[in-house]
N, C-alpha and C positions, 0 to 999 in steps of 0.2 A: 391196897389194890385200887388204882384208877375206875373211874363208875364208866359205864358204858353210854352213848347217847339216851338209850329209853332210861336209863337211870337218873340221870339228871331232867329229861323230860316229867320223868313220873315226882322226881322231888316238886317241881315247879308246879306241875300241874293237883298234885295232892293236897295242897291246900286253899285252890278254890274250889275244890268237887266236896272238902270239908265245909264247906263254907255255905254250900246248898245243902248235901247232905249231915249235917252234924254229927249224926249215931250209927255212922256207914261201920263196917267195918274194914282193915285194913286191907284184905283180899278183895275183897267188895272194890274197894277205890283202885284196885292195880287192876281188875278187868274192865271198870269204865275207863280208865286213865290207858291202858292198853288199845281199847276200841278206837279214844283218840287218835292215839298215836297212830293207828292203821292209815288214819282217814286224814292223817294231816297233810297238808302240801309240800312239797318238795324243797321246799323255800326253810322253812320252818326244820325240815328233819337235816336238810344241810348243815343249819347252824349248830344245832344240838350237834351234831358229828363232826364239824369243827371245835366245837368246846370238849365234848372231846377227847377230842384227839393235840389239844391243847394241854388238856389235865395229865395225860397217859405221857409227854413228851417230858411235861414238870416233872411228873412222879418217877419216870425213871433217869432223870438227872440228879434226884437227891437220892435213888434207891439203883444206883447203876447194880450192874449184876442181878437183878432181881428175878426171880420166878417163880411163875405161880405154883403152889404143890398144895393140890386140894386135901385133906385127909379121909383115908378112907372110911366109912361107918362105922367101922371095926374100932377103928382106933380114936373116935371121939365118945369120952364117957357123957353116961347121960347123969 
């Protein structure tokens, strides 16, 4: 499944917030990494949504037919 804009933001951005914080934890870095992304410029969240929607146009040129079918709780064993 193609990553969404904040996905690929949050990839990017994840490891310079490791990089000041070292011993952060992984939720820890997606609500600073999220706060960014609020407060980023429009300039910035375009391109992330051009990438994209760049990735999502690949992935279903090599996966035509595709859809997403989440499974339900029920049916993922733990």
């Amino acid at each position: 499944r193609p990553p969404n804009p904040f996905i690929l933001y949050r990839k990017d951005k994840a490891t310079q917030v490791k990089e000041v914080y070292p011993n952060i934890h992984n939720n820890e870095i997606s609500v600073m990494v999220g706060a960014l992304w609020h407060n980023e410029i429009p300039e910035v969240r375009q391109a992330y949504n051009l990438a994209a929607t760049l990735l999502k146009k690949r992935f279903l040129e090599m996966h035509p037919g595709y859809r997403y079918n989440p499974r339900r709780p029920s049916e993922i064993q733990r």
